[in-house]
LOTI-177751 format. One line per field, with one value per residue (C-alpha): residue number from 1; residue in one letter; x, y, z. Coordinates in nm, 2 decimals, decimal comma. Example, Ala and Ser with C-alpha at 12.3 -4.5 7.8 and 13.67 -1.06 7.14 Angstrom:
REM LOTI-177751
num <- c(1/2)
residu <- c(a/s)
c1 <- c(1,23/1,37)
c2 <- c(-0,45/-0,11)
c3 <- c(0,78/0,71)
REM end
This chain:
REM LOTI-177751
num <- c(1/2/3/4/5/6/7/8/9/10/11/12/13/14/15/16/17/18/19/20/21/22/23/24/25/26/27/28/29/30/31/32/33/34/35/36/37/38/39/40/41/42/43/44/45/46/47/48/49/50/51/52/53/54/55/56/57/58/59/60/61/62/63/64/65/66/67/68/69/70/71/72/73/74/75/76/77/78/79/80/81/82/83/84/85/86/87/88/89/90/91/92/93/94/95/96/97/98/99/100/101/102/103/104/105/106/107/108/109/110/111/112/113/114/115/116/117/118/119/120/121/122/123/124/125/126/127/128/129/130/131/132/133/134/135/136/137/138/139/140/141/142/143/144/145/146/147/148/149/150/151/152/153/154/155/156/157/158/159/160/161/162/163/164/165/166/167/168/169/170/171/172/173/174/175/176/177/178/179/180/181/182/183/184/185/186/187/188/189/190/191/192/193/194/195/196/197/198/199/200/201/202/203/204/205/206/207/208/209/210/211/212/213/214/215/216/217/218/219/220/221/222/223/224/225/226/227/228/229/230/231/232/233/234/235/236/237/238/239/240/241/242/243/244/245/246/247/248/249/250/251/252/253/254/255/256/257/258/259/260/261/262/263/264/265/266/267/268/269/270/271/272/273/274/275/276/277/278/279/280/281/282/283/284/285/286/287/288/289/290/291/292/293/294/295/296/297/298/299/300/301/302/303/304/305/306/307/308/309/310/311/312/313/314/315/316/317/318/319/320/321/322/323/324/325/326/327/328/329/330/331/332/333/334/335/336/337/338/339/340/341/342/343/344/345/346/347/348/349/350/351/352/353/354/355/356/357/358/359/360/361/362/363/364/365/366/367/368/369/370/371/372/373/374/375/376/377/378/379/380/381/382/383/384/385/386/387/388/389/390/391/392/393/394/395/396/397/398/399/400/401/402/403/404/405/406/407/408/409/410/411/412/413/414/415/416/417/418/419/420/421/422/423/424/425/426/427/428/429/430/431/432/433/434/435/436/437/438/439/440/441/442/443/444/445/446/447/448/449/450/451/452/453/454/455/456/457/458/459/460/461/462/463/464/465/466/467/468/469/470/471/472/473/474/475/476/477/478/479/480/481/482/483/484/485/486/487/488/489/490/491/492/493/494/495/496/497/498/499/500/501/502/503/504/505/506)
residu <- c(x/x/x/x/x/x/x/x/x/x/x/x/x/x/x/x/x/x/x/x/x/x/x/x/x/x/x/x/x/x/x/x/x/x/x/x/x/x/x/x/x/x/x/x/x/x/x/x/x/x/x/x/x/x/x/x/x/x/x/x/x/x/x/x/x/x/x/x/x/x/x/x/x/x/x/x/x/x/x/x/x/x/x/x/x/x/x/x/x/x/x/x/x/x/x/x/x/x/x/x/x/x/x/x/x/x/x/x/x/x/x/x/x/x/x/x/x/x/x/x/x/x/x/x/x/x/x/x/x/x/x/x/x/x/x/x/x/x/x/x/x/x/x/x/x/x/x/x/x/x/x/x/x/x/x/x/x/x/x/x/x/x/x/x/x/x/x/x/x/x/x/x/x/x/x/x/x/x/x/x/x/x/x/x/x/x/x/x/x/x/x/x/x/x/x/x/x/x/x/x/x/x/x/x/x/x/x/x/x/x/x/x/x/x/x/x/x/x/x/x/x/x/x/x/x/x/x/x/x/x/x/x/x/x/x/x/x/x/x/x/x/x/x/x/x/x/x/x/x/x/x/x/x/x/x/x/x/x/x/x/x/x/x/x/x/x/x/x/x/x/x/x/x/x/x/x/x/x/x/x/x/x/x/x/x/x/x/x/x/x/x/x/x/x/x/x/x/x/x/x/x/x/x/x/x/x/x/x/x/x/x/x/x/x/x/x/x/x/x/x/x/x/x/x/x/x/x/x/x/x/x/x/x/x/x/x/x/x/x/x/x/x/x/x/x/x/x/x/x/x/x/x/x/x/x/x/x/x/x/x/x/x/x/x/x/x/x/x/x/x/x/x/x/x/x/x/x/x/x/x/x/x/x/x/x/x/x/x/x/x/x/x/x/x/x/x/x/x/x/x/x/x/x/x/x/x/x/x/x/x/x/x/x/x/x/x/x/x/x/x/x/x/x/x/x/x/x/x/x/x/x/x/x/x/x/x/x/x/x/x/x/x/x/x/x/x/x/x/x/x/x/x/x/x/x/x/x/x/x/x/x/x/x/x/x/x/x/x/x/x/x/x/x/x/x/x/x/x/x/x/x/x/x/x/x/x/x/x/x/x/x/x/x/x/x/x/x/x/x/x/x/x/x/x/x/x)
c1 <- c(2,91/2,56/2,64/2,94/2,71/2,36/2,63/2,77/2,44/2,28/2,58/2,51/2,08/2,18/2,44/2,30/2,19/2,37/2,02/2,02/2,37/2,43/2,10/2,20/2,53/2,43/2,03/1,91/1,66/1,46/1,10/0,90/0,57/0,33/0,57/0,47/0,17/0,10/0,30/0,07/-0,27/-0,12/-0,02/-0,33/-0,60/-0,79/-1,08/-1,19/-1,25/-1,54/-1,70/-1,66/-1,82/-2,12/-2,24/-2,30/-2,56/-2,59/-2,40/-2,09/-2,11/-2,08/-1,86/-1,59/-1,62/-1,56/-1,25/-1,07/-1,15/-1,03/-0,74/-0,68/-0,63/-0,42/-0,21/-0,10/0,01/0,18/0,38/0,44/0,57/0,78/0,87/1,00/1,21/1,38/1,38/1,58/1,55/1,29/1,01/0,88/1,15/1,38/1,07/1,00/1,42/1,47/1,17/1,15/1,42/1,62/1,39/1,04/1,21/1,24/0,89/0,72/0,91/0,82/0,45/0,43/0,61/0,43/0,14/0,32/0,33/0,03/-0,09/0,07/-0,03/-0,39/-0,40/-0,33/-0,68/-0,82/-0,64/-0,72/-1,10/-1,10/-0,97/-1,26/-1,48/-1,38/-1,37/-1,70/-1,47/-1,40/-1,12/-1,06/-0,86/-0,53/-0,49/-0,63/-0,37/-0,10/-0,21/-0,21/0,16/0,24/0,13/0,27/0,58/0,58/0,51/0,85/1,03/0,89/0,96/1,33/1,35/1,54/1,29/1,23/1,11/0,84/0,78/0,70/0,45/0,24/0,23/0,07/-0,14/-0,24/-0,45/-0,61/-0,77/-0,87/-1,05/-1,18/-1,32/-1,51/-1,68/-1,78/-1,94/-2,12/-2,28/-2,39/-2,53/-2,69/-2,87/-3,01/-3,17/-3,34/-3,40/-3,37/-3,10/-2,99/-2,95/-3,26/-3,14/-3,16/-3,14/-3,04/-2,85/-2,65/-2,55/-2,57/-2,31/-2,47/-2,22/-2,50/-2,60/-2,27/-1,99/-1,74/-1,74/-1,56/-1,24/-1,25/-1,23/-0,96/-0,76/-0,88/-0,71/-0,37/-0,01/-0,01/0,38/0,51/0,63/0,86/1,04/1,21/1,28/1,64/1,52/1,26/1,39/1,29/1,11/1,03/0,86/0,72/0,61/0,31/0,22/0,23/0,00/-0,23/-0,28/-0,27/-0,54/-0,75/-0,72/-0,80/-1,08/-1,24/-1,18/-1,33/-1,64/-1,72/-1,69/-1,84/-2,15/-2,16/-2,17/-2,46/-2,65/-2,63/-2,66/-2,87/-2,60/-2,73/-2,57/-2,29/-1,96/-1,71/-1,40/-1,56/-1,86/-1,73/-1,66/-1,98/-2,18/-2,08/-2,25/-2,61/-2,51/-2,28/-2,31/-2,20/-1,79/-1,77/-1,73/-1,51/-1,28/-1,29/-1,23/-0,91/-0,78/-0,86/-0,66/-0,41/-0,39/-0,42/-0,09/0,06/-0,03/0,12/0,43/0,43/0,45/0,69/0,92/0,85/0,83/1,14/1,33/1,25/1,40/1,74/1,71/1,71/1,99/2,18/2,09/2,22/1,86/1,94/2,23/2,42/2,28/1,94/2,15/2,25/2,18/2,12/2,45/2,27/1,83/1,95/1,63/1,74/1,71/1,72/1,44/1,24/1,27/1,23/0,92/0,82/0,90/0,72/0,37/0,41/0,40/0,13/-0,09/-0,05/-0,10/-0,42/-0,60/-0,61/-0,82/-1,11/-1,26/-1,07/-1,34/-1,34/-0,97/-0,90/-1,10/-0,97/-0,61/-0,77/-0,89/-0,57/-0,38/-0,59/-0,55/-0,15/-0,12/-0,33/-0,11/0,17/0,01/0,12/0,49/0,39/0,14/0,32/0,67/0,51/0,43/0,76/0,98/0,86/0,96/1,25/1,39/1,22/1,52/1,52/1,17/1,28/1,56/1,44/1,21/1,03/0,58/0,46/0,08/-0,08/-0,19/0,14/0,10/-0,27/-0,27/-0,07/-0,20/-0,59/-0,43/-0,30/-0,58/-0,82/-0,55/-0,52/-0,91/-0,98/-0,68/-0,77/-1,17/-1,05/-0,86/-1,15/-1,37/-1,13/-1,04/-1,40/-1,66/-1,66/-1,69/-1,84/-2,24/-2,19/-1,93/-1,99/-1,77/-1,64/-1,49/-1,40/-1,19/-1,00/-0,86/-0,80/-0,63/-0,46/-0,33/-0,18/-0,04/0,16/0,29/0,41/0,54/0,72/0,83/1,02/1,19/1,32/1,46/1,65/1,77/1,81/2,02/2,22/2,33/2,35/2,60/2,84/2,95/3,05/2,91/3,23/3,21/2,83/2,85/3,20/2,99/2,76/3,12/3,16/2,81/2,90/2,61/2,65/2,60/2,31/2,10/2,10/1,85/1,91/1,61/1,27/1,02/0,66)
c2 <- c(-2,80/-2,70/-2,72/-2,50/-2,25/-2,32/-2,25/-1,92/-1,80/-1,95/-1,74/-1,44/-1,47/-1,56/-1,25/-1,11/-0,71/-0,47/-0,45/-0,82/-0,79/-0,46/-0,47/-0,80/-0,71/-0,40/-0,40/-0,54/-0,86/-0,75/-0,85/-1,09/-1,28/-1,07/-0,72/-0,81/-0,87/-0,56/-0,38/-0,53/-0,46/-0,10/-0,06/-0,17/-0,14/0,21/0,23/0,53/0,29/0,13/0,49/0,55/0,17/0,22/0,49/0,25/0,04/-0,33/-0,39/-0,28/-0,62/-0,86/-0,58/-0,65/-1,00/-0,94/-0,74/-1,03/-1,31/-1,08/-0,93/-0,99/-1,31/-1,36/-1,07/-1,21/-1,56/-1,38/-1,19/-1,50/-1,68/-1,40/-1,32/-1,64/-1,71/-1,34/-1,26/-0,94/-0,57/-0,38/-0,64/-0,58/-0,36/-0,72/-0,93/-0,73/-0,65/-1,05/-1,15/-0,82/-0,62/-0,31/-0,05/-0,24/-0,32/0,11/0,13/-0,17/-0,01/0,35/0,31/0,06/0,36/0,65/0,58/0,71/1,06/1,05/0,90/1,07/1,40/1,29/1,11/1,47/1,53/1,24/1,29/1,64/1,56/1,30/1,53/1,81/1,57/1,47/1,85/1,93/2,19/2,36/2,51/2,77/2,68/2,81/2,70/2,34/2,37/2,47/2,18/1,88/2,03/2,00/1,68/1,53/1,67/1,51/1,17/1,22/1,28/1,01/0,74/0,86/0,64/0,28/0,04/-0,17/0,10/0,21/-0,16/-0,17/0,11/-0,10/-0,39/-0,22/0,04/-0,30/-0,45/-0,10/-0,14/-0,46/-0,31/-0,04/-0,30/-0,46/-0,15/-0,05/-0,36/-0,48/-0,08/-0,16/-0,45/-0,34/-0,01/-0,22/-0,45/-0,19/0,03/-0,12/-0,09/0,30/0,16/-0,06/-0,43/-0,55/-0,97/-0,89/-0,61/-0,82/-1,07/-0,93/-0,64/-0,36/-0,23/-0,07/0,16/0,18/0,05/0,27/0,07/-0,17/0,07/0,16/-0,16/-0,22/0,06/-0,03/-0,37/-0,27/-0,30/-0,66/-0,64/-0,37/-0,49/-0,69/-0,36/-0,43/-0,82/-0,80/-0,69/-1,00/-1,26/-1,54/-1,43/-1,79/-1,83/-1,54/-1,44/-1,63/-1,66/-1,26/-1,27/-1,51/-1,40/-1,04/-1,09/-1,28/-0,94/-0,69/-0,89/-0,89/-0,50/-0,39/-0,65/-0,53/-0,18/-0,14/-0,39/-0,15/0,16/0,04/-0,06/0,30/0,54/0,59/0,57/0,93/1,02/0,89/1,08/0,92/1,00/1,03/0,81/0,48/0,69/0,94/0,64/0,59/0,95/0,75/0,41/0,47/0,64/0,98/1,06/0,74/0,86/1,14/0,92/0,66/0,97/1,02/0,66/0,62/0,96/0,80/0,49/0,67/0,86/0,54/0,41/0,66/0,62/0,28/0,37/0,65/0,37/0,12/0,23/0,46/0,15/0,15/0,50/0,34/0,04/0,28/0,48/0,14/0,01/0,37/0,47/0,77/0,97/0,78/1,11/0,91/0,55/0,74/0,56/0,70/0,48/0,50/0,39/0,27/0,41/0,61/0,92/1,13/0,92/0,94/1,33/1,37/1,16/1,45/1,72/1,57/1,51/1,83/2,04/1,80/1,87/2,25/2,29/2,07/2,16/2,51/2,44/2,24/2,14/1,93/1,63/1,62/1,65/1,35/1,11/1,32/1,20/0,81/0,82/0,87/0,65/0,39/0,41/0,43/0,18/-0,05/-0,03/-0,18/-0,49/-0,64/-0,56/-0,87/-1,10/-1,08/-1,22/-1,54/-1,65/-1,54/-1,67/-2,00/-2,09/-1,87/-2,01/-2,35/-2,51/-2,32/-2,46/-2,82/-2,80/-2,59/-2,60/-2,29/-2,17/-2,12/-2,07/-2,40/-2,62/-2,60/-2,37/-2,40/-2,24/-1,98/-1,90/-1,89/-1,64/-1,42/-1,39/-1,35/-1,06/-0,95/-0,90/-0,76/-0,45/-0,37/-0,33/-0,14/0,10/0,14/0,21/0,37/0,67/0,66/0,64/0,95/0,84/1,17/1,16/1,55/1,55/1,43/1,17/1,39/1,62/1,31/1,20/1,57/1,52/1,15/1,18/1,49/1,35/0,99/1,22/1,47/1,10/0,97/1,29/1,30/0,90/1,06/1,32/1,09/0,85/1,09/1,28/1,03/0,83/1,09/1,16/0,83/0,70/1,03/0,78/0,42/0,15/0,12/0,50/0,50/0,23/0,35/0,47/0,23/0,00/0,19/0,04/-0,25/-0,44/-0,49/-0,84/-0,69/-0,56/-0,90/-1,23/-1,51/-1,75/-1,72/-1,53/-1,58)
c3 <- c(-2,62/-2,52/-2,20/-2,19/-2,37/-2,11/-1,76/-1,85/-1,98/-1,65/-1,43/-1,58/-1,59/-1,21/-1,13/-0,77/-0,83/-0,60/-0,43/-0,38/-0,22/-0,06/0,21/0,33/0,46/0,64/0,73/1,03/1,00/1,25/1,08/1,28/1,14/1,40/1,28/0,89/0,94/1,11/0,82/0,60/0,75/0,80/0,42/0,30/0,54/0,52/0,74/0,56/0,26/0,49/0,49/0,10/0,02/0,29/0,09/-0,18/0,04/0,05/-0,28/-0,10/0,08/-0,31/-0,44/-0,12/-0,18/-0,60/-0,53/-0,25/-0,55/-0,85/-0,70/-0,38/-0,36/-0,70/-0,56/-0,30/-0,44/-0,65/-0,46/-0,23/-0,50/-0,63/-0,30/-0,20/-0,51/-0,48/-0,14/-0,15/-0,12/-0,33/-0,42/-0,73/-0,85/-0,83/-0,97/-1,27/-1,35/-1,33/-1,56/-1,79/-1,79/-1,58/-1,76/-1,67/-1,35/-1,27/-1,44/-1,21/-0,91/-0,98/-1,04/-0,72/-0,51/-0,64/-0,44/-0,11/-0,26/-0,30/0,00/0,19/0,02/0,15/0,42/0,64/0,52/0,68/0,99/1,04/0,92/1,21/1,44/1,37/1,41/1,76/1,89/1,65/1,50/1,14/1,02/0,72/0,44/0,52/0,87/0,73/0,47/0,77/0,99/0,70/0,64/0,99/1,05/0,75/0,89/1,22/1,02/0,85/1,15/1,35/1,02/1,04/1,41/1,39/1,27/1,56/1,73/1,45/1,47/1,88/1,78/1,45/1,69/1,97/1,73/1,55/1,87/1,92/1,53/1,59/1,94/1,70/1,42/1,68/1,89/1,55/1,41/1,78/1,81/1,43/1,51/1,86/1,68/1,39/1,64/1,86/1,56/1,27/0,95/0,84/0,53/0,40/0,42/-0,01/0,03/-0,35/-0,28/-0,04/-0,27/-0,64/-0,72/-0,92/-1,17/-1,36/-1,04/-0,82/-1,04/-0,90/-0,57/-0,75/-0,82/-0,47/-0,34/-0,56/-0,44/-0,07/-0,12/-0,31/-0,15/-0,05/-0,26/-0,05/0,27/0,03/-0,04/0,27/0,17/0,34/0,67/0,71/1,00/0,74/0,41/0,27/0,64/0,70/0,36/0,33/0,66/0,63/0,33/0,46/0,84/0,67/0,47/0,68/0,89/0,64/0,52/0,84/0,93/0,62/0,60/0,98/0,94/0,65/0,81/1,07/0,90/0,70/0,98/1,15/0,89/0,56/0,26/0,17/0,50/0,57/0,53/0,26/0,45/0,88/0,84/0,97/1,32/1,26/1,30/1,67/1,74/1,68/1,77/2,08/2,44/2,45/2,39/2,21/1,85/2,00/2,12/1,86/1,58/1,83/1,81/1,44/1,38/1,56/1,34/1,02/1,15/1,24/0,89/0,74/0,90/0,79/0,42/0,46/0,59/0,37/0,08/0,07/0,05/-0,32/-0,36/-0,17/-0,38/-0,77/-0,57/-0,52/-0,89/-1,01/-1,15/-0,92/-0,76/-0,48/-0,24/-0,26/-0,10/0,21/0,54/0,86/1,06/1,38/1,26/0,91/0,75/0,40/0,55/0,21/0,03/0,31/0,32/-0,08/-0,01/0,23/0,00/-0,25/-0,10/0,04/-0,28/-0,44/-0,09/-0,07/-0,48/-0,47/-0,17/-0,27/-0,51/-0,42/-0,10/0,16/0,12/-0,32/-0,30/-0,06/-0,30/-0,60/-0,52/-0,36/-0,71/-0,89/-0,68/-0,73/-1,12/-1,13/-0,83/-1,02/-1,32/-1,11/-1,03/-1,40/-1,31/-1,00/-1,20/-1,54/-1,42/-1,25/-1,58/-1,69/-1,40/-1,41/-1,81/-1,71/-1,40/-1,43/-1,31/-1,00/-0,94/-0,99/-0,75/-0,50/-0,23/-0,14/-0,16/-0,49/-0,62/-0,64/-0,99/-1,15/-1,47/-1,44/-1,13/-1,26/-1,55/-1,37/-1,08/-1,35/-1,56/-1,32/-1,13/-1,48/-1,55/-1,23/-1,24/-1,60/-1,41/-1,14/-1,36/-1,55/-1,27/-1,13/-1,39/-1,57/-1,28/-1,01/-0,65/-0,55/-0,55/-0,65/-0,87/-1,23/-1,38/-1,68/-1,37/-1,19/-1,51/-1,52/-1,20/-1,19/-1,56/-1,45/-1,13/-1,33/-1,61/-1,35/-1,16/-1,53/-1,62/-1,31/-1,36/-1,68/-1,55/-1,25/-1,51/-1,77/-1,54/-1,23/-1,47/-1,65/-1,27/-1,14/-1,45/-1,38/-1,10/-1,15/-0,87/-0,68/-0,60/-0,56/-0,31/-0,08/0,14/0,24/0,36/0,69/0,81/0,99/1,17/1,59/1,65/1,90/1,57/1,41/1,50/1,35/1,42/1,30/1,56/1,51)
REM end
C-alpha cells in the first residue's frame, strides 16, 4: 500500500517542466567545453574589478583569495551538482522550482537575471571610458549619454546572431584576454624591478585582509566573482552538461582566478592606490609601465572585450526571460524565437529597452565614474541575494531526491552531507558578507557611505519593485492563455540535422 502511494507521488515530484522539455526539441547543442568556458570567464570576469581592488593596496591580494574560498568555490559545486542532476534550460530558475517551489523558482530566477539590466546599463560607461582613454579625449554629458546608448544598441543587435557564431567570436576574444592578462602582469612586474612598487609592498598587507580599513573590497570581490550559475541558463544547448559542466566550472575558474590575481598584481606594482583609476586603472598603468601606444591600444582591445562580454550576457541570460515565458510567468510574446539564430529575440530586446531607460535616467544625474560603481554596487547586492536560490536546494535536493542520488551516476560536491552542508554554510556566510559590504560600505574614496547606501538601496528597491510588477502582471497575462496555446508556436521549429552534434567536443 505504501508503495502505491510513494510511485504516483514520485511521478508527479518527477513530471518534466515545459522548460525541461520544450528547449531540447528545438535548440541546437552547440556548446563545446572550450565555448563554456569562455562563456564563463566572459560572464564573470571584469577586468575593471582589478582596477577597483588595486586601489585598496596590498590587502586586495588576501581579500581575492577570501572571496574564491567563501564563495567562489562553494558556488560552483554547487551549481555543478545542481547542474548535473537538472541539466535543462534556465539553471537556477529549474533548481530552486524543483527544491522550493514555482514562486521561489520565479524569485531565484528573477534576482539571478536582473543583474543583466543592470550590467548592461553600465558597462557602456566602461567602454566608452576605455575608449577616451585610448584617444586622450572627454566628452560632455549628452554626447556621453548618446554614445553609451549607441553602443549598448549595437551589443543587442550583434547578440540577436545564431549562437555559434557569437560563440566563434568569445573563443577567439578569449585568447586575446589572456594576451592582455599577461602584458599587464610582466610590465608590472618589469617597472617594480627597475623602479620599485607604486604601491608600497605590506608583507602584512599581503597576507592579512583589513576589514577594519578597506572592508568594502570584500563586496567587490564578491560581485567580481558572481555568475558562475549562469551559463546553465542555456543548460539545453550544452553538447554534454554532466561533461562539460564541471570541467567548465573548474577550467573557468582556474582562468578567472588567474586574470584577476595578475592584473590586480600588476596594477599595484605600477601605480600608487591613491592614483589609480577605479574603472581605467588596470590599462592607465601601461602609460608608466609600457613603451609608448601600448596603453592606447590595450584600452582598445580591452573596450573590445568588455563589448564582447557584454554580448555574452545579453545572450545568456535572456534565456531566463524565454524560460518564465515558457513556464507562463509571462506572456507567450516573451517565448518567441528567431526560426533562423534561435536566440529569443523579444527578451533580448526588452533586455535592451530596459537597461536603456535605467542608463539614460541615472547618468544624468551624477558623474559617469560614481554612477558606474553606483549601479556595480547595486548589482552586487541583488545578485548576491540569488546565490541562496543555488546553495539552499543542494541541501534540499539531496533529502528530496535521494533516490536519484543512489541510482544515478553523475558529479556531486564531495563528503556526502558533510560536504554539503560545509559548502553551504561557508557560501552562505560569505553572500550574507558581501551583501553587507556590499549595501553598507561605499567603494568611492569621495563618496561617503550614507550616500553610497542611497543609491545602492535605491537601485535594489527599483529591481524588486520591478520583480513585482513583472510577476502580477506577467502572470495575470501569461494565464489569459493556456500552455497548449502559449506553446503552438514554438512546433514549426524543427531542428536541421546540420545544427545538431551529437558527441562531446572538448
Amino acid at each position: 500500500m505504501t508503495q502505491e502511494l510513494e510511485a504516483p507521488a514520485s511521478a508527479q515530484r518527477d513530471k518534466l517542466l515545459t522548460t525541461e522539455l520544450v528547449p531540447e526539441q528545438i535548440l541546437p547543442k552547440i556548446m563545446t567545453t572550450y565555448g563554456l568556458v569562455a562563456t564563463y570567464v566572459f560572464i564573470i570576469c571584469w577586468l575593471t574589478g582589478s582596477s577597483v581592488m588595486a586601489t585598496g593596496g596590498w590587502t586586495a591580494i588576501p581579500m581575492w583569495v577570501l572571496g574564491i574560498l567563501t564563495f567562489l568555490v562553494p558556488a560552483g559545486m554547487a551549481v555543478a551538482e545542481l547542474g548535473n542532476l537538472w541539466p535543462g534550460q534556465g539553471g537556477v530558475y529549474i533548481w530552486a522550482t524543483r527544491t522550493m517551489g514555482e514562486t521561489w523558482g520565479f524569485i531565484g530566477g528573477y534576482l539571478s537575471w536582473i543583474p543583466v539590466i543592470l550590467n548592461a546599463a553600465s558597462s557602456p560607461a566602461i567602454i566608452l571610458q576605455l575608449v577616451l582613454l585610448a584617444f586622450h579625449a572627454e566628452l560632455g554629458l549628452t554626447l556621453s549619454i548618446i554614445l553609451q546608448v549607441a553602443i549598448l544598441w549595437a551589443v543587442i543587435g550583434l547578440s540577436l546572431a545564431k549562437l555559434a557564431a557569437n560563440q566563434r567570436v568569445m573563443g577567439v576574444v578569449f585568447v586575446v584576454y589572456g594576451v592582455l592578462t599577461a602584458v599587464i602582469f610582466v610590465a608590472g612586474v618589469i617597472y617594480a624591478l627597475r623602479n620599485g612598487s607604486g604601491t608600497p609592498f605590506s608583507l602584512h598587507d599581503s597576507l592579512v585582509p583589513d576589514f577594519a580599513g578597506a572592508g568594502f573590497l570584500y563586496g567587490t570581490v564578491l560581485l567580481y566573482l558572481l555568475g558562475v550559475e549562469t551559463p546553465y541558463n542555456m543548460g539545453a544547448e550544452f553538447l554534454s552538461v554532466r561533461k562539460s559542466g564541471p570541467r567548465m566550472v573548474i577550467w573557468g575558474s582556474v582562468a578567472l582566478v588567474a586574470i584577476y590575481l595578475l592584473t590586480t598584481l600588476g596594477t599595484m606594482m605600477v601605480l600608487p592606490s591613491d592614483q589609480i583609476d577605479p574603472v581605467t586603472g588596470v590599462i592607465g598603468m601601461l602609460g608608466s609601465a609600457a613603451p609608448a601606444g601600448v596603453m592606447e591600444v590595450a584600452a582598445i582591445v580591452l573596450a573590445g572585450i568588455v563589448f564582447v562580454a557584454l554580448m555574452t550576457y545579453q545572450v545568456t541570460y535572456s534565456r531566463l526571460i524565454f524560460v518564465s515565458g515558457l513556464e507562463r510567468h509571462l506572456p507567450r510574446l516573451f517565448t518567441h524565437l528567431n526560426p533562423r539564430t534561435r536566440n529569443p529575440v523579444t527578451a533580448i530586446l526588452i533586455q535592451g529597452v530596459l537597461s536603456s531607460l535605467i542608463l539614460v535616467g541615472l547618468y544624468s544625474q551624477s558623474s559617469m565614474a560614481n554612477v558606474t560603481v553606483f549601479l556595480q554596487g547595486g548589482l552586487s547586492t541583488v545578485w548576491l541575494v540569488s546565490g541562496f536560490f543555488f546553495l539552499f536546494p543542494v541541501v534540499i535536493a539531496r533529502k528530496k531526491y535521494a533516490d536519484r542520488y543512489a541510482t544515478e551516476k553523475f558529479w556531486r560536491i564531495p563528503g556526502g552531507m558533510v560536504g554539503v552542508w560545509i559548502a553551504v554554510v561557508v557560501g552562505t556566510i560569505g553572500t550574507i558578507g558581501g551583501v553587507y559590504y556590499s549595501f553598507a560600505k561605499s567603494w568611492i574614496q569621495d563618496v561617503p557611505d550614507s550616500t553610497w547606501m542611497v543609491w545602492t538601496g535605491g537601485i535594489s528597491l527599483g529591481m524588486i519593485a520591478l520583480g513585482v510588477v513583472v510577476y502580477i502582471f506577467g502572470r495575470r497575462s501569461a494565464h489569459k492563455m493556456n500552455s497548449d496555446d502559449a506553446l503552438a508556436h514554438l512546433a514549426v521549429l524543427d531542428l536541421k540535422k546540420s545544427e545538431t552534434t551529437s558527441p562531446e567536443a572538448v
